[in-house]
TORKOL-4160 file (C-alpha; in steps of 0.2 Angstrom, whole numbers, padded with zeros to 4 digits, m for minus):
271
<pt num="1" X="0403" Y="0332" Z="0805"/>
<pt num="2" X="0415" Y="0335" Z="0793"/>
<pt num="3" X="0432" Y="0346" Z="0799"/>
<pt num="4" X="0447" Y="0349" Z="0790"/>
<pt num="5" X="0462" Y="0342" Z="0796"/>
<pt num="6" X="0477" Y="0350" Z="0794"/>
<pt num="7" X="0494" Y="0339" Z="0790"/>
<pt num="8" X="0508" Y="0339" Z="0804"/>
<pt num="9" X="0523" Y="0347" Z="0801"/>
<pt num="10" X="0541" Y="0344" Z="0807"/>
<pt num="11" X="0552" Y="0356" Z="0808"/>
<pt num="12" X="0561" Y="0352" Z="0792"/>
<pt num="13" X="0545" Y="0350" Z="0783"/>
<pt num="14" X="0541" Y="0368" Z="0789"/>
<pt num="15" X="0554" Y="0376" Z="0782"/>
<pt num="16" X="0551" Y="0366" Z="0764"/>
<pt num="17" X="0533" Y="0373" Z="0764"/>
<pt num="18" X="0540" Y="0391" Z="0770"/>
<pt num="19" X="0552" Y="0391" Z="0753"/>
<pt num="20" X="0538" Y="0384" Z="0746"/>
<pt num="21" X="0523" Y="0398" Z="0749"/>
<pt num="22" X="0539" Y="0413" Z="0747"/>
<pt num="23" X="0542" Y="0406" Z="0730"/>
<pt num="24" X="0523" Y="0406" Z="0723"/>
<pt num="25" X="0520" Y="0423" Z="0733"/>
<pt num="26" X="0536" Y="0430" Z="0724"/>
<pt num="27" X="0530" Y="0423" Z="0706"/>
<pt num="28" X="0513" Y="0431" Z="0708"/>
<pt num="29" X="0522" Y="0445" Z="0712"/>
<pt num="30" X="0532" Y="0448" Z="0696"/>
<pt num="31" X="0518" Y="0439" Z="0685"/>
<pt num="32" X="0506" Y="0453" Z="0688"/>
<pt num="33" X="0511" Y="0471" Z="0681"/>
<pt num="34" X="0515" Y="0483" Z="0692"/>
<pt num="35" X="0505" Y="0500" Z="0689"/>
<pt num="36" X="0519" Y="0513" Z="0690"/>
<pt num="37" X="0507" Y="0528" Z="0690"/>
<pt num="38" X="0521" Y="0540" Z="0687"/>
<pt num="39" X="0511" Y="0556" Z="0684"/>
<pt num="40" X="0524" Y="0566" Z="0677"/>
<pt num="41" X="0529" Y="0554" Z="0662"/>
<pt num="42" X="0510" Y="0552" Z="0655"/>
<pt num="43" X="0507" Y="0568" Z="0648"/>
<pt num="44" X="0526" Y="0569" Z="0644"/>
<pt num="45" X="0523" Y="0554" Z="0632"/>
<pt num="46" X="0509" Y="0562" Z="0627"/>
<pt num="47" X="0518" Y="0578" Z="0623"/>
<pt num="48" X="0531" Y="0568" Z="0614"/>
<pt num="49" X="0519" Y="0558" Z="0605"/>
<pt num="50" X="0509" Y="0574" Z="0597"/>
<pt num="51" X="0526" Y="0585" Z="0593"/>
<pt num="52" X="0532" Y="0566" Z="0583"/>
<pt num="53" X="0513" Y="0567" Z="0574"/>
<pt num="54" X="0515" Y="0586" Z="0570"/>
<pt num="55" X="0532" Y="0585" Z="0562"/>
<pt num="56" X="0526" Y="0573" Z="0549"/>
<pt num="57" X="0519" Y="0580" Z="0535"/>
<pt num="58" X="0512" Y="0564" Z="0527"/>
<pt num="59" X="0505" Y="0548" Z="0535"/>
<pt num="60" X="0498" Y="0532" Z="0529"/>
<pt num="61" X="0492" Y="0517" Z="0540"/>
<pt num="62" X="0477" Y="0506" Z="0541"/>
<pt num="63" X="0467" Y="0503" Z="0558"/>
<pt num="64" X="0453" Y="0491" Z="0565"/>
<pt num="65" X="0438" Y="0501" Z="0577"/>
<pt num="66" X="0427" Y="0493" Z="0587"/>
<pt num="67" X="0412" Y="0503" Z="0594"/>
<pt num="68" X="0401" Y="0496" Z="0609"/>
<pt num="69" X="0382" Y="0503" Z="0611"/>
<pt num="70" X="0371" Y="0498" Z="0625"/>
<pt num="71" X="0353" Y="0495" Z="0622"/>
<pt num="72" X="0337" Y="0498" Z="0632"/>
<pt num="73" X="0339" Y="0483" Z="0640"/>
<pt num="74" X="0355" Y="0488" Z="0646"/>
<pt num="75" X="0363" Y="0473" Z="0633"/>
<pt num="76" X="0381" Y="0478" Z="0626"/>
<pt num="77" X="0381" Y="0476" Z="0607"/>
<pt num="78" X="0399" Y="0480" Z="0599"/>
<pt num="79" X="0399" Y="0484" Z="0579"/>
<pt num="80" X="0418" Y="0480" Z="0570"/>
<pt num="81" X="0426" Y="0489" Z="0558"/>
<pt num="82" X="0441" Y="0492" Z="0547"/>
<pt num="83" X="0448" Y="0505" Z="0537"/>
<pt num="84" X="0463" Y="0515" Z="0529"/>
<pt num="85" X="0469" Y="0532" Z="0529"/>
<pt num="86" X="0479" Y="0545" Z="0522"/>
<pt num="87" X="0485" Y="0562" Z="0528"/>
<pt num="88" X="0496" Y="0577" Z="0522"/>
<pt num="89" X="0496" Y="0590" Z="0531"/>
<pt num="90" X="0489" Y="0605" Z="0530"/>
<pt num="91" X="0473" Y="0601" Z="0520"/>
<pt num="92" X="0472" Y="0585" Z="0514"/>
<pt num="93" X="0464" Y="0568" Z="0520"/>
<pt num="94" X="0458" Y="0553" Z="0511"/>
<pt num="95" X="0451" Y="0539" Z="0524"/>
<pt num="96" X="0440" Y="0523" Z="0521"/>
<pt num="97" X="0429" Y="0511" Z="0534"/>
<pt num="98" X="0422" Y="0494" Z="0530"/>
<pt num="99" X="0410" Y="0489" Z="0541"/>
<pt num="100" X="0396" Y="0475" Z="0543"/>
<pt num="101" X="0384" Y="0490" Z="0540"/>
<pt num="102" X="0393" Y="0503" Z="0530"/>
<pt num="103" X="0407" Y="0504" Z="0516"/>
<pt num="104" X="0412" Y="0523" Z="0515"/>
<pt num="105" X="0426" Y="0535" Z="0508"/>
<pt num="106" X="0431" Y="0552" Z="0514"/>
<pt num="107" X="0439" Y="0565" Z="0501"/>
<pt num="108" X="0444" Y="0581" Z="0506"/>
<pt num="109" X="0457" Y="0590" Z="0497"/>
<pt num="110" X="0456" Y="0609" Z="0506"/>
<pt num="111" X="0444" Y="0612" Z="0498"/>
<pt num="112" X="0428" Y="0601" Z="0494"/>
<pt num="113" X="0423" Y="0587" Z="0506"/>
<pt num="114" X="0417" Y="0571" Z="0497"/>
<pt num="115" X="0408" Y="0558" Z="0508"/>
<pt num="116" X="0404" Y="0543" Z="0497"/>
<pt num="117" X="0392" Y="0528" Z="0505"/>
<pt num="118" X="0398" Y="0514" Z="0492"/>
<pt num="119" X="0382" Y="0503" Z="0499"/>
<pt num="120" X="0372" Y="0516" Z="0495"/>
<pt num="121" X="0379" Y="0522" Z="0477"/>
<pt num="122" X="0377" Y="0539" Z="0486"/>
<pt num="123" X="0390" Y="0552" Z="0489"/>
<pt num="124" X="0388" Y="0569" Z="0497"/>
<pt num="125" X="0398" Y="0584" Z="0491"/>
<pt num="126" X="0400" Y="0601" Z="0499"/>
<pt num="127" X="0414" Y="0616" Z="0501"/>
<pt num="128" X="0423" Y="0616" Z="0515"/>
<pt num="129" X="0441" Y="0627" Z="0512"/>
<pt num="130" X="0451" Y="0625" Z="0526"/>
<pt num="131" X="0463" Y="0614" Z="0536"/>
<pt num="132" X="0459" Y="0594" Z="0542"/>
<pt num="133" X="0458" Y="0602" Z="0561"/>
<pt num="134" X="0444" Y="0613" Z="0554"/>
<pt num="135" X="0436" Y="0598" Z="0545"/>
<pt num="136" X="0435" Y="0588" Z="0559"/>
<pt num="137" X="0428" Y="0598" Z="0569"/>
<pt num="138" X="0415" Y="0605" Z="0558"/>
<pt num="139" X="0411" Y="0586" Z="0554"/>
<pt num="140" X="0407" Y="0584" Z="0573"/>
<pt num="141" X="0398" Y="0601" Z="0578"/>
<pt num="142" X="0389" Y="0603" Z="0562"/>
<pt num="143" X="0384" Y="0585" Z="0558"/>
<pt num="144" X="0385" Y="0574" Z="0571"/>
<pt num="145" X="0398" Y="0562" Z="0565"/>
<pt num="146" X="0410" Y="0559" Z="0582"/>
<pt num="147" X="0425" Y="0549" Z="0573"/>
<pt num="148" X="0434" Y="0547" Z="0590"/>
<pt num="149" X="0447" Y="0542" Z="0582"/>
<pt num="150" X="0452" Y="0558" Z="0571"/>
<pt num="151" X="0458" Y="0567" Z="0587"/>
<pt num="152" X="0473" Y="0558" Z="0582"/>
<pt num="153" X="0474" Y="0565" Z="0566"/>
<pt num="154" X="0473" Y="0584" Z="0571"/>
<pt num="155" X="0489" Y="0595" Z="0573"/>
<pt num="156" X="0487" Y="0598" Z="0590"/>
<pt num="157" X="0486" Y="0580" Z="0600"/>
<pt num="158" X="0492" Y="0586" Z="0614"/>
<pt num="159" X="0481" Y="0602" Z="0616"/>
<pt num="160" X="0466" Y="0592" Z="0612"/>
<pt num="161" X="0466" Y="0577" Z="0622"/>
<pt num="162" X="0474" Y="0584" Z="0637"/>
<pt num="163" X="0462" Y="0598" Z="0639"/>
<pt num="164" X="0450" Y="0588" Z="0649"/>
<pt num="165" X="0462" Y="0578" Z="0658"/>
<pt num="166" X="0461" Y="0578" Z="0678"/>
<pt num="167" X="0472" Y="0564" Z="0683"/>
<pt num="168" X="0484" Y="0555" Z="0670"/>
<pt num="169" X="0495" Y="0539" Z="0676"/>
<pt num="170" X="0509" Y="0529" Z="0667"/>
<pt num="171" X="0503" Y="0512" Z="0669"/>
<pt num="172" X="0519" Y="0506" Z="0662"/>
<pt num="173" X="0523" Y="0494" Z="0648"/>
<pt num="174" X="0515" Y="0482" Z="0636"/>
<pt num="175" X="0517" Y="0476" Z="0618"/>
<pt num="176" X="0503" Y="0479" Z="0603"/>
<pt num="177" X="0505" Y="0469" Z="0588"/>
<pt num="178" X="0523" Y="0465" Z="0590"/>
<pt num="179" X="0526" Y="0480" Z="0596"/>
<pt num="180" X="0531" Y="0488" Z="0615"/>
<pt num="181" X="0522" Y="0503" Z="0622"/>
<pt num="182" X="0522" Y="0515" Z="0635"/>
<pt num="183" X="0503" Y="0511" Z="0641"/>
<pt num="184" X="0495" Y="0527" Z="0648"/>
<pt num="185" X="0478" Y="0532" Z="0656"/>
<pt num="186" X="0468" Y="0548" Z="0658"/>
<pt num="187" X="0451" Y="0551" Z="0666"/>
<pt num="188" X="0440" Y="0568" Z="0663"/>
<pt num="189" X="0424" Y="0570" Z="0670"/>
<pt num="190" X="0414" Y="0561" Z="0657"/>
<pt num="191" X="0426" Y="0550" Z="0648"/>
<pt num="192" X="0442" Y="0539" Z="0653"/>
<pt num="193" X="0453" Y="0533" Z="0639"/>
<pt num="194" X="0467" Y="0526" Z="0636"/>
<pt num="195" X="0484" Y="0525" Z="0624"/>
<pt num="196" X="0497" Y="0514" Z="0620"/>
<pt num="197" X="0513" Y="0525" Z="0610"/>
<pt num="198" X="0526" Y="0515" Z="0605"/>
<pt num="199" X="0544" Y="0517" Z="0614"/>
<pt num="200" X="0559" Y="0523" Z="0605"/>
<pt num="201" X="0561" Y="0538" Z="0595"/>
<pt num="202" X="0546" Y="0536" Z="0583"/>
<pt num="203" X="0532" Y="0538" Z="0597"/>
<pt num="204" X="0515" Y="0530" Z="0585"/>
<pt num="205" X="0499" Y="0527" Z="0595"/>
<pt num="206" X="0494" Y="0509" Z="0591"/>
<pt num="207" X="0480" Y="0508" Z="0603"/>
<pt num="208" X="0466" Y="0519" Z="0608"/>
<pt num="209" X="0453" Y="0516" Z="0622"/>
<pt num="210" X="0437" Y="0529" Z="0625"/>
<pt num="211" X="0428" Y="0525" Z="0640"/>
<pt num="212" X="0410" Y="0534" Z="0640"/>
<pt num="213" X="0407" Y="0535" Z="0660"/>
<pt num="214" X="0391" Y="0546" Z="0658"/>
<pt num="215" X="0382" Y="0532" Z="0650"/>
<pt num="216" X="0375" Y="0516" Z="0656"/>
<pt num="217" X="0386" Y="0503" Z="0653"/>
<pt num="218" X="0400" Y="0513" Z="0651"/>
<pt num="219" X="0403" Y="0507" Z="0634"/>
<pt num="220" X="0421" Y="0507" Z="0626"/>
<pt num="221" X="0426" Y="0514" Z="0609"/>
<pt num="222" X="0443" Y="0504" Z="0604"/>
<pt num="223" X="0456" Y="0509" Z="0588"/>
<pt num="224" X="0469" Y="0498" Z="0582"/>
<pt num="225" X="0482" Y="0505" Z="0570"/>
<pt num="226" X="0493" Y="0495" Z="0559"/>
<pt num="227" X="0505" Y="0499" Z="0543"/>
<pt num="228" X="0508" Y="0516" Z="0550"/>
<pt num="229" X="0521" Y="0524" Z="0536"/>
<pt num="230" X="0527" Y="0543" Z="0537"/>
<pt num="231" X="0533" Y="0553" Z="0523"/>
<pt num="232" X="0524" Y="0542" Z="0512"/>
<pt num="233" X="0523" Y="0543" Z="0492"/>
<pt num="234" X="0508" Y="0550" Z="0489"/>
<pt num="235" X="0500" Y="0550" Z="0469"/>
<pt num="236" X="0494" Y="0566" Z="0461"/>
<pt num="237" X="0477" Y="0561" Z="0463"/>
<pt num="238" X="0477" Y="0554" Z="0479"/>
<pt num="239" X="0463" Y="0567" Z="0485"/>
<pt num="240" X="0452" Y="0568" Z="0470"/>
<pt num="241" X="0435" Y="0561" Z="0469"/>
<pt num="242" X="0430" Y="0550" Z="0455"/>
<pt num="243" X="0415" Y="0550" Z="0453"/>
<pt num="244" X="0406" Y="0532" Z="0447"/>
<pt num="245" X="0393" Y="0531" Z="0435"/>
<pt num="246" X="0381" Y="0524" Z="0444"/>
<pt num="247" X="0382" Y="0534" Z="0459"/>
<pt num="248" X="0369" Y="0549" Z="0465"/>
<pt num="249" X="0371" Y="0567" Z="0474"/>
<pt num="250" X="0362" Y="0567" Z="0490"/>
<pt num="251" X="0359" Y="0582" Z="0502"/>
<pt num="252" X="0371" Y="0586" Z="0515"/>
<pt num="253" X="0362" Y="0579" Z="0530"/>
<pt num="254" X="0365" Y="0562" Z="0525"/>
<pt num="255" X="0382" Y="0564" Z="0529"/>
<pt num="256" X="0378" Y="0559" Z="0548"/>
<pt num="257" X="0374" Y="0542" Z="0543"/>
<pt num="258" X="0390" Y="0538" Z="0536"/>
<pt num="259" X="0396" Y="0536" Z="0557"/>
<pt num="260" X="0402" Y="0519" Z="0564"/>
<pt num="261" X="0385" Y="0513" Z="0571"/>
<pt num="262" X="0372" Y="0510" Z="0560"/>
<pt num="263" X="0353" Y="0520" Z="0562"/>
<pt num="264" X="0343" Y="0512" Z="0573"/>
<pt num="265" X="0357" Y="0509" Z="0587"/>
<pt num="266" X="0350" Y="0512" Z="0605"/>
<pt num="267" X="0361" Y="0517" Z="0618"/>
<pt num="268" X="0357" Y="0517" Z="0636"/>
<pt num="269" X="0352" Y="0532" Z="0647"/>
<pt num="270" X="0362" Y="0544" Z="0655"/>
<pt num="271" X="0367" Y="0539" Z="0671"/>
């Protein structure tokens, strides 16, 4: 039989293997990131972050999504896109998403809504006077598009995202594109999520993560913004639809499949 057989150790050599298993305990130590779950700070950041957002009265940047579904068979599919947008505030928002399975533009200049699917030739047209908040929330309770990512868009952040909030942690530190965040995490009752705001004096969220808990799988909805510029130039007819030649009116309805994930997508049951 086999046994392991431990070397012998003089006392010198003892010491030498002490220095030895204090220094790799010390570097594993420091190599992994310590969580500093500072209550108190996350939704201060948040706060901070949502007041720098709300003072500026036009934005501009460019952001990369990716949305996970979970199939019947409980395999996690995950569909990529990218896209643009621009916002000045009260009333006016111009955004585009490129996807595998969609190619679409959203006008609104406070006071028609233009949704135009450019794979389809196809573009939906409707009044809706009012401010972006209201936009975004008749988008979601009217025609089923989620767009997780406009809560980041809306005047109120803060009110908005924390209202559902039941533990919130500041993880600490880490670096997004080049760039070094304040990492915090929040858990409500049926999501978790996640944001990374950038340190210093101009607090940007470059990283957004939406953890759906009350579905199998708990499948994750991520957003990556770039090219974030404030107070931008913006051209007279930045939020005027032009309509091509060859594109067609369709009925409202069709504007719930202009979402991130194709028709067809099955997710998993509830939990």
């Amino acid at each position: 039989m086999n046994r392991l057989v431990l070397p012998r150790l003089v006392p010198l050599a003892v010491g030498r293997w002490a220095a030895v298993i204090m220094l790799t305990a010390a570097t594993i130590l420091f190599a992994v990131p310590c969580a500093r779950a500072q209550d108190d700070d996350a939704p201060k950041i948040l706060k901070a972050m949502s007041d720098y957002l709300a003072s500026q009265k036009t934005i501009s940047a460019a952001f990369d999504s990716d949305i996970e579904v979970v199939t019947t068979d409980l395999q996690k599919i995950q569909f990529a896109s990218s896209g643009k947008f621009l916002i000045s505030r009260p009333d006016k928002l111009r955004a585009s998403r490129t996807g595998g399975y969609a190619d679409v533009e959203l006008i609104y200049d406070g006071k028609t809504l233009t949704a135009y699917d450019k794979y389809h030739k196809s573009f939906v047209q409707m009044d809706a006077p009012g401010s972006v908040d209201q936009l975004v929330d008749r988008m979601r309770n009217e025609f089923g598009v989620e767009a997780p990512g406009a809560d980041l868009l809306l005047s109120g952040v803060y009110d908005v995202l924390i209202k559902d909030v039941i533990d919130a942690k500041h993880i600490g530190r880490g670096v997004i594109d080049g760039v070094e965040c304040e990492h915090l995490a929040f858990r409500g009752a049926e999501t978790d999520w996640q944001l990374w705001v950038a340190v210093g004096s101009q607090p940007i969220p470059h990283k957004y993560v939406i953890t759906s808990k009350t579905v199998t799988g708990a499948p994750q909805y991520t957003l990556r913004i770039t090219d974030w510029k404030s107070d931008a130039q913006v051209a007279a007819d930045a939020f005027a639809f032009k309509q091509p030649a060859d594109a067609k009116k369709v009925e409202s309805g069709a504007l719930s499949q202009f979402d991130e994930v194709p028709p067809g997508s099955m997710t998993g049951g509830n939990q």
